[in-house]
DRENPA-3360 file (N, C-alpha, C; in nm, 2 decimals, always signed):
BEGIN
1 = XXXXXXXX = +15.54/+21.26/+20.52/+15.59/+21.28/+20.66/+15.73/+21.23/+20.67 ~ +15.77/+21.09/+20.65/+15.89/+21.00/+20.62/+15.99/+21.13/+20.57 ~ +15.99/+21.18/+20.42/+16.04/+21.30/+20.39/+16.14/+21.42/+20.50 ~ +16.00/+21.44/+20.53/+16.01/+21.58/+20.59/+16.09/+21.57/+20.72 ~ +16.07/+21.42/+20.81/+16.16/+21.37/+20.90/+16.28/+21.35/+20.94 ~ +16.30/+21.32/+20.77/+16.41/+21.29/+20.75/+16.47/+21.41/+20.68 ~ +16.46/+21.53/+20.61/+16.47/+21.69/+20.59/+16.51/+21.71/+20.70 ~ +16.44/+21.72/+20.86/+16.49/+21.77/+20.98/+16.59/+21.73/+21.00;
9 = XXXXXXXX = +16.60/+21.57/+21.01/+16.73/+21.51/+21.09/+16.84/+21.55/+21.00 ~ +16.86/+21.56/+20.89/+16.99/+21.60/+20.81/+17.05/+21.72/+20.86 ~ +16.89/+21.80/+20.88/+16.92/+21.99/+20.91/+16.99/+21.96/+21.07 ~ +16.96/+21.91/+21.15/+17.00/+21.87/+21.26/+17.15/+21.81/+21.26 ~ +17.19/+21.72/+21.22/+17.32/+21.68/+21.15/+17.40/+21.79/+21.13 ~ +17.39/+21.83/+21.00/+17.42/+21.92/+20.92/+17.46/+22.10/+21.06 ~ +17.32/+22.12/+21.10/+17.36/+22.24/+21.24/+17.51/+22.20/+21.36 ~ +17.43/+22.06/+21.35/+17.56/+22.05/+21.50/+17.70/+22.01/+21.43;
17 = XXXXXXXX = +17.71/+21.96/+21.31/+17.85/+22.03/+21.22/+17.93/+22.14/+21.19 ~ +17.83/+22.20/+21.22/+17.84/+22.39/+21.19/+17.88/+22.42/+21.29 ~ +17.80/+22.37/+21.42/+17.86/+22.41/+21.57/+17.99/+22.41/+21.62 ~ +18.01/+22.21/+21.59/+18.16/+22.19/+21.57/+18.26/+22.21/+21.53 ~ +18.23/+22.29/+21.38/+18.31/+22.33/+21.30/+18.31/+22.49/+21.38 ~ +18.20/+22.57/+21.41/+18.27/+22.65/+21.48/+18.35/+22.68/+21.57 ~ +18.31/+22.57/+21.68/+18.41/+22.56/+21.82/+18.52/+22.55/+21.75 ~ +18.55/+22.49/+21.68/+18.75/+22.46/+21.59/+18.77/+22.61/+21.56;
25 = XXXXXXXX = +18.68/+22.67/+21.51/+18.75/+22.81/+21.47/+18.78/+22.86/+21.59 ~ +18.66/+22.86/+21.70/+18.67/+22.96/+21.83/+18.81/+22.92/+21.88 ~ +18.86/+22.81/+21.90/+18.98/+22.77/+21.96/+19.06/+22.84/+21.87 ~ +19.07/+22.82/+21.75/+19.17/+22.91/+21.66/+19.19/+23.02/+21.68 ~ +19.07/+23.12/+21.73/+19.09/+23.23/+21.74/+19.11/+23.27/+21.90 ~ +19.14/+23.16/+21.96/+19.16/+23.21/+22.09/+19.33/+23.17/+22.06 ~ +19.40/+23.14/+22.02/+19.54/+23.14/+22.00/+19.55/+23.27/+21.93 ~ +19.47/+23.32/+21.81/+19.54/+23.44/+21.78/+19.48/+23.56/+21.85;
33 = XXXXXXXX = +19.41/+23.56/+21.96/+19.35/+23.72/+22.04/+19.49/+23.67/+22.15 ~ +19.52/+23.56/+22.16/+19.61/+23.54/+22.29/+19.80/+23.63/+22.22 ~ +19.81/+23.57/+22.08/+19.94/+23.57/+22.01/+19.99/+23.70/+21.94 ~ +19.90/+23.74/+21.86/+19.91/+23.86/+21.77/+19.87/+23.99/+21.84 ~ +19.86/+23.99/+21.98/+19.90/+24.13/+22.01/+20.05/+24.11/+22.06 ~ +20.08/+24.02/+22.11/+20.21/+23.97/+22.15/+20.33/+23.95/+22.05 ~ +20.28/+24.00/+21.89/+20.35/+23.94/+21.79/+20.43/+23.83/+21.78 ~ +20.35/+23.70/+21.82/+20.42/+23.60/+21.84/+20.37/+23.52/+21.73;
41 = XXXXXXXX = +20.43/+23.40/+21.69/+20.35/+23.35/+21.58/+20.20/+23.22/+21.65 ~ +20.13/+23.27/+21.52/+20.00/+23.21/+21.55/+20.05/+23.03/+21.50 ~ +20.16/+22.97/+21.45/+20.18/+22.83/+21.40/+20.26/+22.76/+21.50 ~ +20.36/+22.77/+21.51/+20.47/+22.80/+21.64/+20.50/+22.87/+21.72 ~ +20.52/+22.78/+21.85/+20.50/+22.66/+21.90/+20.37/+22.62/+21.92 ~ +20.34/+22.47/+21.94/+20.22/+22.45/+21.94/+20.16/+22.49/+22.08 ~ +20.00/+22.46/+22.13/+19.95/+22.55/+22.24/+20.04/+22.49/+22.34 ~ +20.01/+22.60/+22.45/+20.10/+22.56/+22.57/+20.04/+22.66/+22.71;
49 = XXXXXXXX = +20.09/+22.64/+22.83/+20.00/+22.71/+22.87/+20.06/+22.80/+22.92 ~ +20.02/+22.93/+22.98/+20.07/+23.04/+22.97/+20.14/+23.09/+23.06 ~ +20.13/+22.95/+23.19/+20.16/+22.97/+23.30/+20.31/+22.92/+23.35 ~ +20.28/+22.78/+23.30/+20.44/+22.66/+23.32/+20.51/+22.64/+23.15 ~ +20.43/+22.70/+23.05/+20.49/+22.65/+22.94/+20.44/+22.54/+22.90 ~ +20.43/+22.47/+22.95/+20.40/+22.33/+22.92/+20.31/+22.31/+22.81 ~ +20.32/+22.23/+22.70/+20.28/+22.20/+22.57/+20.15/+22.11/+22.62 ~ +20.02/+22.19/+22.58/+19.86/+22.09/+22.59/+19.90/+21.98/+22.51;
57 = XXXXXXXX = +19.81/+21.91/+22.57/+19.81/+21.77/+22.52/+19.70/+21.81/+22.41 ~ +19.65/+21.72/+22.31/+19.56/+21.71/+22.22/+19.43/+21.69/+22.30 ~ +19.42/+21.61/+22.39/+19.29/+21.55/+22.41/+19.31/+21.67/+22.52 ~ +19.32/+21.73/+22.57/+19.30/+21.85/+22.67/+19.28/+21.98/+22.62 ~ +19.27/+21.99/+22.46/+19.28/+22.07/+22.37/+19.22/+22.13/+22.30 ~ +19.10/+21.95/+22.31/+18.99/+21.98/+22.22/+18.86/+22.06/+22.29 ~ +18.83/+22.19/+22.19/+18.75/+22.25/+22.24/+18.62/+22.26/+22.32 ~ +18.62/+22.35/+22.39/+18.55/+22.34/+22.51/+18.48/+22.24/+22.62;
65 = XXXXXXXX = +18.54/+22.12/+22.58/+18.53/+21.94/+22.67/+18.69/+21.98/+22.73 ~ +18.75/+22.02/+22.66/+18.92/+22.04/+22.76/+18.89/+22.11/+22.88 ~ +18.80/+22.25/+22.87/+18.79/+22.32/+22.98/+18.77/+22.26/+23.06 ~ +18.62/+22.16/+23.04/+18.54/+22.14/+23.15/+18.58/+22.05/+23.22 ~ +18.64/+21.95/+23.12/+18.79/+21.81/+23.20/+18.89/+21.84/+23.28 ~ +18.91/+21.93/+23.26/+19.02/+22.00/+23.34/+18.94/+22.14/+23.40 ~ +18.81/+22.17/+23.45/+18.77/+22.23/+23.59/+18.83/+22.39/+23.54 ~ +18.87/+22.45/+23.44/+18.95/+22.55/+23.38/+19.08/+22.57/+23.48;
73 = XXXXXXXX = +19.16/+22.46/+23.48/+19.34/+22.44/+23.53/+19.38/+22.38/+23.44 ~ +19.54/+22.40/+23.45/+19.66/+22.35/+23.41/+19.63/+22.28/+23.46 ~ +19.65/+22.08/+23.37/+19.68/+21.97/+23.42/+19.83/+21.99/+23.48 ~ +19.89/+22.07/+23.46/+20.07/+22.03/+23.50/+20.06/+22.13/+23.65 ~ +20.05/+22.29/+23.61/+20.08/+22.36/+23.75/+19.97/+22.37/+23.82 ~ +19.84/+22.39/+23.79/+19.67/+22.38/+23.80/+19.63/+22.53/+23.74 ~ +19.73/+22.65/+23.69/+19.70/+22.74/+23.70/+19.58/+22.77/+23.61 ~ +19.55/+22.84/+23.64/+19.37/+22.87/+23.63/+19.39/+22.95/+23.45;
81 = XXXXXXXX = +19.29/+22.88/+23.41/+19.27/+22.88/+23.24/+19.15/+22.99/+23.21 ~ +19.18/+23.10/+23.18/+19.12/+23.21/+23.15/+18.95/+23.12/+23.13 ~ +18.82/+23.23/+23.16/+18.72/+23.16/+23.09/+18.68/+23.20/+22.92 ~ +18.81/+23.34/+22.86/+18.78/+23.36/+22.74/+18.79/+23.27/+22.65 ~ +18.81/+23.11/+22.70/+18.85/+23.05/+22.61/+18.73/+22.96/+22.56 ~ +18.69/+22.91/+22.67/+18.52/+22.83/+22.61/+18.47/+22.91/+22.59 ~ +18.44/+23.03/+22.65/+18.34/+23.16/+22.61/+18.33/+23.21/+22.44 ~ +18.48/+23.20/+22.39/+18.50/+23.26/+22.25/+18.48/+23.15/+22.18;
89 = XXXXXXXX = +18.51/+23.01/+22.20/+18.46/+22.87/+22.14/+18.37/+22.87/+22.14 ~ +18.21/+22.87/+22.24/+18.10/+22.83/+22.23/+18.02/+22.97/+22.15 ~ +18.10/+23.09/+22.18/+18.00/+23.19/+22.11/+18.02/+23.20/+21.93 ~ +18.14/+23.14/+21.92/+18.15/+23.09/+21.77/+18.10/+22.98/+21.73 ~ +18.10/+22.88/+21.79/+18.02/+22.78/+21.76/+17.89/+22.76/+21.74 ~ +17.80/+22.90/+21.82/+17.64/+22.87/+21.88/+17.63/+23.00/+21.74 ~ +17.69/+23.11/+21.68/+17.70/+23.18/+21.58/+17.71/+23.10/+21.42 ~ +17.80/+23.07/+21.40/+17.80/+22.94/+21.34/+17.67/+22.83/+21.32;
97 = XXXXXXXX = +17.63/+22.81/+21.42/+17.54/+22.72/+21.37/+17.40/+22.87/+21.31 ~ +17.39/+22.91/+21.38/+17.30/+23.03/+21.39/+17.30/+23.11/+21.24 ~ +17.41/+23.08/+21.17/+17.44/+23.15/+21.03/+17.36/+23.00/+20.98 ~ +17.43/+22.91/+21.02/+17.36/+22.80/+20.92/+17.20/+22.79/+20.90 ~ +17.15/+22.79/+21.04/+16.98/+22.82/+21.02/+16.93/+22.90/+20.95 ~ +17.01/+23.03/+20.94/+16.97/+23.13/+20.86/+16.96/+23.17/+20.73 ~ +17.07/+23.12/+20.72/+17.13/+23.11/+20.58/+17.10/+23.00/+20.50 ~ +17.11/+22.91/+20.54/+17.18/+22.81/+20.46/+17.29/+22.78/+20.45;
105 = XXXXXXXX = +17.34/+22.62/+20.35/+17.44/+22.61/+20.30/+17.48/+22.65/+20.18 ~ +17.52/+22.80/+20.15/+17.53/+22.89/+20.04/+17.69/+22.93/+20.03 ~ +17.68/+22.96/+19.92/+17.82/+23.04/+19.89/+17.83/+23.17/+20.00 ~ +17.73/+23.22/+20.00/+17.75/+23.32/+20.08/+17.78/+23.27/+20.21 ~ +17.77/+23.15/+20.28/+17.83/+23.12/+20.41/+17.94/+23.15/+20.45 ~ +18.04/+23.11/+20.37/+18.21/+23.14/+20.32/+18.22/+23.31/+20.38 ~ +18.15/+23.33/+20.32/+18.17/+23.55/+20.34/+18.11/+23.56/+20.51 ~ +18.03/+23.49/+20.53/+17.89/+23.55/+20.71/+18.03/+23.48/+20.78;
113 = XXXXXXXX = +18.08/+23.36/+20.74/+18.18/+23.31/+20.87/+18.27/+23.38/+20.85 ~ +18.30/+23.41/+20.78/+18.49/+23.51/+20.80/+18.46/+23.64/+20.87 ~ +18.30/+23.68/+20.81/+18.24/+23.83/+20.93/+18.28/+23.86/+21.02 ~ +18.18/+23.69/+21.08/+18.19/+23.62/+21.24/+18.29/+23.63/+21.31 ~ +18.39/+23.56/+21.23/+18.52/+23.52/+21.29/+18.58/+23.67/+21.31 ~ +18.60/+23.76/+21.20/+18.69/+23.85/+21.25/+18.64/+23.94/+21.32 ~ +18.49/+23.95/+21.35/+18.46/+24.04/+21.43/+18.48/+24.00/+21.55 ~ +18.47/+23.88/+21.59/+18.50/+23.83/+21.72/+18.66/+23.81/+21.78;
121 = XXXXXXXX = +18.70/+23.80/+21.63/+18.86/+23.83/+21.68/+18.92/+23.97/+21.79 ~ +18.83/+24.13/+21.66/+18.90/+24.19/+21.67/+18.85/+24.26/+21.80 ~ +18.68/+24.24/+21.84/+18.67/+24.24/+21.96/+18.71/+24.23/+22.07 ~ +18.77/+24.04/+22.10/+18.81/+23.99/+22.18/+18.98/+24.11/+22.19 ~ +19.07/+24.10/+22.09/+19.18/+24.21/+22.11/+19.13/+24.33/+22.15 ~ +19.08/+24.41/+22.11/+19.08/+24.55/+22.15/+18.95/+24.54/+22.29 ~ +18.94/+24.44/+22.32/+18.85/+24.46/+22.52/+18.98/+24.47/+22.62 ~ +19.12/+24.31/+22.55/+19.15/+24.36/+22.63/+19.31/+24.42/+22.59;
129 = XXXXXXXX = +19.35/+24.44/+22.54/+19.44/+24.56/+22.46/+19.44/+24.69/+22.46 ~ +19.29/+24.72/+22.40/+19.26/+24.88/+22.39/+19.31/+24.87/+22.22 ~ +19.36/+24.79/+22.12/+19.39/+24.85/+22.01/+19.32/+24.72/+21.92 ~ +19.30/+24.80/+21.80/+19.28/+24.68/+21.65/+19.39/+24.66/+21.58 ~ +19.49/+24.56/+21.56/+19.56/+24.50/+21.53/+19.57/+24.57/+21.34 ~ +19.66/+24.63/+21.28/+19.61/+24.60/+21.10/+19.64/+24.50/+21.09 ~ +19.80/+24.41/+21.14/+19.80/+24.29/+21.09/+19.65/+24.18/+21.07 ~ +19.57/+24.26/+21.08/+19.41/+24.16/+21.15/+19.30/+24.24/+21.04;
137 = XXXXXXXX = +19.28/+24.35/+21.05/+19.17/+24.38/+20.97/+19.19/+24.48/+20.84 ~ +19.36/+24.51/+20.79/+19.42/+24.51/+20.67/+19.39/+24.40/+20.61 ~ +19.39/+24.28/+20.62/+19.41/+24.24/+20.51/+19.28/+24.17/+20.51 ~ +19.19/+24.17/+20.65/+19.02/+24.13/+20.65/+18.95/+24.20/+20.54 ~ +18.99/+24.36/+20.51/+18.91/+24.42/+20.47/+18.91/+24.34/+20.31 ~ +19.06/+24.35/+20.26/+19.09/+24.26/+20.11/+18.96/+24.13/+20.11 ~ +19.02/+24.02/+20.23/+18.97/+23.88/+20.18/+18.79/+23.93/+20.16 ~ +18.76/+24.01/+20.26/+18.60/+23.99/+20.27/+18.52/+24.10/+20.16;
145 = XXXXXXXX = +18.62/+24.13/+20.10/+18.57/+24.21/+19.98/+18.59/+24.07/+19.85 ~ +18.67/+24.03/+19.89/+18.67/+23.89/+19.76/+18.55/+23.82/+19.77 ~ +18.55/+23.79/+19.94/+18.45/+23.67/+19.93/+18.31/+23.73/+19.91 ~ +18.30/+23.85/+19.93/+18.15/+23.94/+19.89/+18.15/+23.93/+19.76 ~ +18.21/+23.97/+19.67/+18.19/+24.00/+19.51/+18.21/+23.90/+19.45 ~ +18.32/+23.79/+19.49/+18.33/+23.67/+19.40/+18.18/+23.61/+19.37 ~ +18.11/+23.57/+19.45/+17.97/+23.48/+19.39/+17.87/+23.54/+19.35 ~ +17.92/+23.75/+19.37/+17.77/+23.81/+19.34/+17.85/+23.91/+19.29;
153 = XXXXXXXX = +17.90/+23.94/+19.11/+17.97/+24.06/+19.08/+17.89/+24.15/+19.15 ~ +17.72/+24.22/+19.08/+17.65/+24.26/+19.13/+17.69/+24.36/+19.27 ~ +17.74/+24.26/+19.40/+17.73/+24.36/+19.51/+17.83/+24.44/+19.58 ~ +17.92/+24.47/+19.43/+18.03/+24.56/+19.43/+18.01/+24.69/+19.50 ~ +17.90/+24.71/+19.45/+17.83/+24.85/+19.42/+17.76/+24.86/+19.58 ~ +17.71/+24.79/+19.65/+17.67/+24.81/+19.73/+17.78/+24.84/+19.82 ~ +17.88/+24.73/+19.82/+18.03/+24.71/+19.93/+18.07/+24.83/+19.90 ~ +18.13/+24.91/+19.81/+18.16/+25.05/+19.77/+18.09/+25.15/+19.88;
161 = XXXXXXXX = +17.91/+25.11/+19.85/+17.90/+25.21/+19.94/+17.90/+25.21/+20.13 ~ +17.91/+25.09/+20.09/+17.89/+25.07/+20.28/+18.03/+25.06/+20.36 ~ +18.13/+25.01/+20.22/+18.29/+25.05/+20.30/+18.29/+25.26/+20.29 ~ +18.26/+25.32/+20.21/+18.27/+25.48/+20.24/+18.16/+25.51/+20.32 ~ +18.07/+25.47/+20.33/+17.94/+25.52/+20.46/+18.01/+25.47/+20.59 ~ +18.08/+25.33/+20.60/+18.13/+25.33/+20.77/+18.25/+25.37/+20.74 ~ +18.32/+25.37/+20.69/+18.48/+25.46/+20.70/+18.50/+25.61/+20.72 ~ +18.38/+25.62/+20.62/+18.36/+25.77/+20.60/+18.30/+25.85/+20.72;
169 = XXXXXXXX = +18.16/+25.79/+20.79/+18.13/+25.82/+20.90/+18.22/+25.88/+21.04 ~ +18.30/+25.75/+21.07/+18.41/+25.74/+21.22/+18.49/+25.82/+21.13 ~ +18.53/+25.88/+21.06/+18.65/+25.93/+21.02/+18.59/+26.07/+21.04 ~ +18.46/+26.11/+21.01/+18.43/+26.23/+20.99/+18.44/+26.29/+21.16 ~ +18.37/+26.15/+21.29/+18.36/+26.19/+21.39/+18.50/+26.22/+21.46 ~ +18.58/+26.13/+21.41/+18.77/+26.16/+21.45/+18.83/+26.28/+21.43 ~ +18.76/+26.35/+21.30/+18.80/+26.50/+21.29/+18.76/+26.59/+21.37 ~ +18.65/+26.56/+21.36/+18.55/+26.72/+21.44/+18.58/+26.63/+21.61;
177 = XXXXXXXX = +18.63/+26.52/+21.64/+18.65/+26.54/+21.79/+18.78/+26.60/+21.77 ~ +18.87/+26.61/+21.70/+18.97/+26.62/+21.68/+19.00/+26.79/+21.70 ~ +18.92/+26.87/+21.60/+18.90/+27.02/+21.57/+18.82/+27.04/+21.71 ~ +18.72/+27.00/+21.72/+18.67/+27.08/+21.83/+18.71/+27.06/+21.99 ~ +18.71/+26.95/+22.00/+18.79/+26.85/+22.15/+18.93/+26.85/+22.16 ~ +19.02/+26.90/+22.07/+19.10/+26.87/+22.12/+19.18/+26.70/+22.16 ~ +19.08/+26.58/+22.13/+19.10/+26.49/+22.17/+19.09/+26.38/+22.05 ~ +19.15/+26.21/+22.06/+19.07/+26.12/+21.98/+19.00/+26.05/+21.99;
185 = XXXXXXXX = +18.91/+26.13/+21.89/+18.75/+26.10/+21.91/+18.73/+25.92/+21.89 ~ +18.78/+25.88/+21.80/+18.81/+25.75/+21.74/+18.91/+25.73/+21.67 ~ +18.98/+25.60/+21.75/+19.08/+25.54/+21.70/+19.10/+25.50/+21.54 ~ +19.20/+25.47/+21.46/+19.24/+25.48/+21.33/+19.15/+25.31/+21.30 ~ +19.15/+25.20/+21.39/+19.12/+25.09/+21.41/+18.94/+25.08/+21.46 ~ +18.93/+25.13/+21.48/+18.78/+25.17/+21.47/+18.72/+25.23/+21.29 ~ +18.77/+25.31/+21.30/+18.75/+25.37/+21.14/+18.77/+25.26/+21.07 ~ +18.85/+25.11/+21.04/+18.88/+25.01/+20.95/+18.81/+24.96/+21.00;
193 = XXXXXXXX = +18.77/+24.88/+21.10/+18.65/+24.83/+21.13/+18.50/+24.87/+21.10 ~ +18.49/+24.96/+21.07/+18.35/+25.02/+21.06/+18.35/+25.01/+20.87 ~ +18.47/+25.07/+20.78/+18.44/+25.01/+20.62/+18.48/+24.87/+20.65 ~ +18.53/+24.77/+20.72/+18.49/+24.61/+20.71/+18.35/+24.59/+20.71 ~ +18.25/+24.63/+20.82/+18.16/+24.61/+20.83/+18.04/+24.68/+20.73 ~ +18.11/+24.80/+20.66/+18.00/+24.85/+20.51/+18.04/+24.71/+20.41 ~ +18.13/+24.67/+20.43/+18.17/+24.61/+20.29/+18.08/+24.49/+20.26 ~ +18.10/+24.45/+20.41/+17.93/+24.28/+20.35/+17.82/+24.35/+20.41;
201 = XXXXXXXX = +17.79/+24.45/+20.50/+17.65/+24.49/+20.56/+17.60/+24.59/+20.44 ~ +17.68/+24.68/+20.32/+17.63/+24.75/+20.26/+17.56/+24.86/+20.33 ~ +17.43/+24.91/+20.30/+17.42/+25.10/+20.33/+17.33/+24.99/+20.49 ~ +17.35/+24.90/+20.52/+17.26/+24.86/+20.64/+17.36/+24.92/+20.75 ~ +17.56/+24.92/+20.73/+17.64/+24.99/+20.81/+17.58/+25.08/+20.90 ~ +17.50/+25.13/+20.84/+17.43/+25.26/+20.92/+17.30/+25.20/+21.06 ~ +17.26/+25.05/+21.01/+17.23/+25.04/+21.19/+17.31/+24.97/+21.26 ~ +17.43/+24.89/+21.19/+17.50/+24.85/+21.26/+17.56/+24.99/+21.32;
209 = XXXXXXXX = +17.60/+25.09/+21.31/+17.69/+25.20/+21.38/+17.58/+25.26/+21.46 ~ +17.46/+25.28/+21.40/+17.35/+25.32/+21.51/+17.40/+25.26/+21.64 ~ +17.34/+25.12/+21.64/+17.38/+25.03/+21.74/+17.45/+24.99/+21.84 ~ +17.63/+25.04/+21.76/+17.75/+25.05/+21.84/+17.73/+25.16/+21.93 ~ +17.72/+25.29/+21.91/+17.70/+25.42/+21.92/+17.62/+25.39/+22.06 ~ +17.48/+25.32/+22.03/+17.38/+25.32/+22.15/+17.44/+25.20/+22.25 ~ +17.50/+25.06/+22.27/+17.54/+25.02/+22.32/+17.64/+25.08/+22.37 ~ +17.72/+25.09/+22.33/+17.87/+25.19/+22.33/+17.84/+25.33/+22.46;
217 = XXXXXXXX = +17.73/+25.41/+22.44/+17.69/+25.46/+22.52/+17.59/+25.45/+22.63 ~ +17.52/+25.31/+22.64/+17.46/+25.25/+22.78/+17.58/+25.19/+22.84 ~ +17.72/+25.14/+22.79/+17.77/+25.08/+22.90/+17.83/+25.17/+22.93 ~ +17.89/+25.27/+22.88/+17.96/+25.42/+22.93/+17.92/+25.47/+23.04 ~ +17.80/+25.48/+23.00/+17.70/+25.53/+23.14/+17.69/+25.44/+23.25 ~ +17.67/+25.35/+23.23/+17.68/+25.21/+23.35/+17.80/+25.22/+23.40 ~ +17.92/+25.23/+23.32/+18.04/+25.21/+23.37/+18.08/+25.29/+23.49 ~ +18.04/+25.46/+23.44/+18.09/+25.55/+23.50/+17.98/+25.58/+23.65;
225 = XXXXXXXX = +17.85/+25.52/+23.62/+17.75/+25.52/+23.76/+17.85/+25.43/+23.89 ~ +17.84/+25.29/+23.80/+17.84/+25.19/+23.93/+18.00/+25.18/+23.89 ~ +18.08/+25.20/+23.79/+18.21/+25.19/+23.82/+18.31/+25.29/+23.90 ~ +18.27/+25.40/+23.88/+18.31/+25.55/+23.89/+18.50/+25.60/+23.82 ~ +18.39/+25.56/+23.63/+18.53/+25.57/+23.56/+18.47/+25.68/+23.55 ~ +18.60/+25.80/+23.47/+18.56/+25.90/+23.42/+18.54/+25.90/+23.30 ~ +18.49/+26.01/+23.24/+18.48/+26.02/+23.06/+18.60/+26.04/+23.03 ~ +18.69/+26.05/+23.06/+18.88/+26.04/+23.01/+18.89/+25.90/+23.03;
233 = XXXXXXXX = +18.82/+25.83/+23.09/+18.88/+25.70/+23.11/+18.84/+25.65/+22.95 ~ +18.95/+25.57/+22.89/+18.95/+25.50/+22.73/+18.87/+25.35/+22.74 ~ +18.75/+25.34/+22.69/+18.67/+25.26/+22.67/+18.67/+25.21/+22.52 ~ +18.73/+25.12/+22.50/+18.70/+25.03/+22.34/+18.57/+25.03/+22.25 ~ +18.59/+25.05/+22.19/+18.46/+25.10/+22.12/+18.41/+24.99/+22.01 ~ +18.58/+24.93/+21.96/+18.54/+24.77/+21.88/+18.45/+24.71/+21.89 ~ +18.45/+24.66/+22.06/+18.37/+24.55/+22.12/+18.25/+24.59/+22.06 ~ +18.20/+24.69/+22.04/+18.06/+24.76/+22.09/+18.01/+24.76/+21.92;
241 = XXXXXXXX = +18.13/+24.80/+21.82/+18.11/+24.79/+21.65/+18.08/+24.65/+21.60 ~ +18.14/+24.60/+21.68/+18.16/+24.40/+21.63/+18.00/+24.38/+21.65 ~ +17.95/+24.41/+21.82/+17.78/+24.33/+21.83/+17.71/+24.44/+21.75 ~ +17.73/+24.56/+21.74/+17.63/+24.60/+21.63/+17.63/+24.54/+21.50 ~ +17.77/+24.52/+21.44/+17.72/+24.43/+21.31/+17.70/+24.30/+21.33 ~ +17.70/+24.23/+21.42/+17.65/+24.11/+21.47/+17.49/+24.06/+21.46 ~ +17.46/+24.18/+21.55/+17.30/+24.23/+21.54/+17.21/+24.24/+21.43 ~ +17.30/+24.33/+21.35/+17.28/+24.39/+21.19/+17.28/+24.25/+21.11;
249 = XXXXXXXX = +17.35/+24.16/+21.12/+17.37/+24.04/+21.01/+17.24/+23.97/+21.06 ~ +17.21/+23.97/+21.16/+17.07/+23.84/+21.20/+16.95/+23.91/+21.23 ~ +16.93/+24.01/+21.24/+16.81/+24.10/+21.29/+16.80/+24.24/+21.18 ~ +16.91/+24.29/+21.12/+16.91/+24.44/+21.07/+16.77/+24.43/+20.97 ~ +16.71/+24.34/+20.90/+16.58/+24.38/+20.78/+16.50/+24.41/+20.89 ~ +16.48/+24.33/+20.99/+16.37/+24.33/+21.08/+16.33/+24.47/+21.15 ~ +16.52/+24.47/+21.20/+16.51/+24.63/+21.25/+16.47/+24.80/+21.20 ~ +16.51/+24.71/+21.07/+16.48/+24.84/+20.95/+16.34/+24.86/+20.93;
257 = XXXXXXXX = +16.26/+24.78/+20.92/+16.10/+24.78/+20.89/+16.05/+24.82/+21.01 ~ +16.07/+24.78/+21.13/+16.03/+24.81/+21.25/+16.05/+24.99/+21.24 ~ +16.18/+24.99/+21.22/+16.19/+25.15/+21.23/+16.09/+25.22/+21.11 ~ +16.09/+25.16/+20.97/+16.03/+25.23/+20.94/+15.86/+25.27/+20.93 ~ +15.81/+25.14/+21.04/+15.69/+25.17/+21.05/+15.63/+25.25/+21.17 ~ +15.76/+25.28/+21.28/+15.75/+25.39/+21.34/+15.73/+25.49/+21.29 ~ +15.85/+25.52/+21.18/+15.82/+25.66/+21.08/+15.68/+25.67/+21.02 ~ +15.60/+25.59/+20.99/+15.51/+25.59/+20.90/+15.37/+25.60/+21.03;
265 = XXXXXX = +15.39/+25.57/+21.15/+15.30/+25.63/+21.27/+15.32/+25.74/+21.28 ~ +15.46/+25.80/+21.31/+15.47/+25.96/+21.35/+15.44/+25.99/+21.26 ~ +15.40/+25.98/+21.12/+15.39/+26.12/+21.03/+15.20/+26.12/+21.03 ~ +15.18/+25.99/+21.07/+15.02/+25.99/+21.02/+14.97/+26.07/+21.17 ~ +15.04/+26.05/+21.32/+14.97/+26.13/+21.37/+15.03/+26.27/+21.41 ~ +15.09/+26.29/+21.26/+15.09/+26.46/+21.26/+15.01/+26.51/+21.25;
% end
């Protein structure tokens, strides 16, 4: 019992580590969804606020206790501090730990957090931009193909196929909107996002894009009921790619069996 007690408490330690170690990222990555569409550098100058300039202090800095200490204002002008900033800290943080329960502390953690991180990056830019950045998921696609194969030669073969099943896919739908609409069906940054997402999800890409697709099209429909956008109006589709492979990394075996034992009811009451 002593043991096993003491097993928890470490796991417990060990989780709210992961937490905190994510909030540091989430802050990280709220300097670069703020900087790199702006092409400004993500090192210099240090944070400041967006309103008076004025350089954060450290202890007003630290993630998501800054917000709440400061009521989401500038200590200097008061102006009001976006809420994407605890929002993207705590949803990387509460992810982060969430890979840790799941996973473990594996080699493969190194590969699930860079996932995390850049899907939430490239999210957070193209909600509110409208674009995917290459400086951002050019060279994601490289690192997360390293950190996939380095500890497992083996899942070359898989990343192969799940970077050409999601690249291949949106690329196919970009033409034929293209030939038959007239229009772009999907962005060039959609299409690199989707082989990011084959390259660690492998041939599972396919429910993460299910996914996007069906989210992607409930809020379309919501938007256009109670918003009254039109279907010309340009809706980001990132946002919508990022939670399907989101979904896909912590739920996709579950969702696969589920599905397939639907299939295996419909055919028995054929």
């Amino acid at each position: 019992m002593g043991c096993q007690n003491g097993g928890d408490m470490l796991k417990g330690i060990m989780g709210l580590v992961f937490f905190i170690f994510g909030l540091a990222i989430g802050s990280f990555l709220n300097v670069c969804i703020y900087r790199l569409p702006r092409k400004e550098s993500i090192i210099f100058p240090s944070s400041h606020c967006p309103h008076c300039g004025r350089i954060i202090r450290a202890y007003d800095n630290i993630p998501l206790i800054g917000y709440l200490l400061l009521k989401g204002r500038c200590r200097y002008c008061e102006g009001r501090i976006s809420i994407q900033y605890p929002l993207v800290e705590l949803l990387t943080g509460l992810l982060f730990l969430f890979c840790f329960l799941k996973f473990g502390l594996s080699l493969g953690f190194l590969s699930t957090s860079f996932f995390i991180s850049i899907l939430l990056l490239v999210a957070a830019i193209d909600l509110k931009h409208k674009i995917i950045p290459n400086k951002v998921i050019l060279p994601a696609l490289g690192i997360q193909s390293i950190l996939v194969i380095l500890p497992n030669p083996q899942a070359i073969g898989s990343s192969l196929i799940g970077f050409f099943i999601g690249g291949g896919l949106l690329l196919l739908v970009a033409l034929l909107a293209h030939l038959f609409l007239r229009r772009e069906g999907m962005g060039g940054g959609d299409i690199k996002l989707a082989a990011f997402l084959g390259i660690f999800l492998g041939w599972h890409v396919l429910t993460a894009l299910f996914l996007g697709f069906l989210l992607g099209a409930i809020s379309g429909i919501a938007l256009i009921i109670f918003k009254g956008m039109s279907r010309k109006d340009i809706i980001p589709f990132g946002p919508f790619l990022a939670l399907g492979g989101l979904i896909t990394l912590f739920f996709g075996h579950q969702i696969f069996r589920y599905y397939l034992s639907l299939c295996f009811l419909y055919i028995l009451c054929l």
